[in-house]
Phi, psi and omega in degrees: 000125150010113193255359204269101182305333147325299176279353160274347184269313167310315171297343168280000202241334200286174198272171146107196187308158191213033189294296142336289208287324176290001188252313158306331162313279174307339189254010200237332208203121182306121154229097176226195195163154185298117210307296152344304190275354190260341184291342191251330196249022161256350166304327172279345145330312192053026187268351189239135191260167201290335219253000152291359176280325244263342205259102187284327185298312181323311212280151059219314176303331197296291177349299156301304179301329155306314207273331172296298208319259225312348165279313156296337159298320193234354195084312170263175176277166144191107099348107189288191176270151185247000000 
């Protein structure tokens, strides 16, 4: 696994399951965030009901794992504004 957070964020973006690389991720690298903000910025996703937003650690792998795809998709992270 990756020791480089750019490149371990591309493995959350590769196609097929992307469960490992984001539990690497999380176990490799501080990745947090306000319990509110990570609930606003998964919500306009509209993949998730209010009451699968409530498990914060889950909300924080879905987090990672948007941020490889746009990273492998796009080059960049971007999180719209909630």
């Amino acid at each position: 696994m990756p020791d480089d957070l750019a490149d371990a964020l591309l493995d959350c973006g590769a196609p097929g399951d992307a469960s490992e690389a984001v539990g690497h991720v999380l176990a490799t690298f501080e990745v947090s965030g306000e319990i509110a903000d990570c609930r606003a910025m998964l919500r306009p996703y509209g993949a998730w009901e209010d009451a699968e937003l409530s498990d914060h650690q889950t909300n924080l792998e879905r987090l990672v794992w948007l941020a490889g795809c746009d990273l492998r998709e796009h080059g960049e992270i971007y999180f719209t504004g909630y």
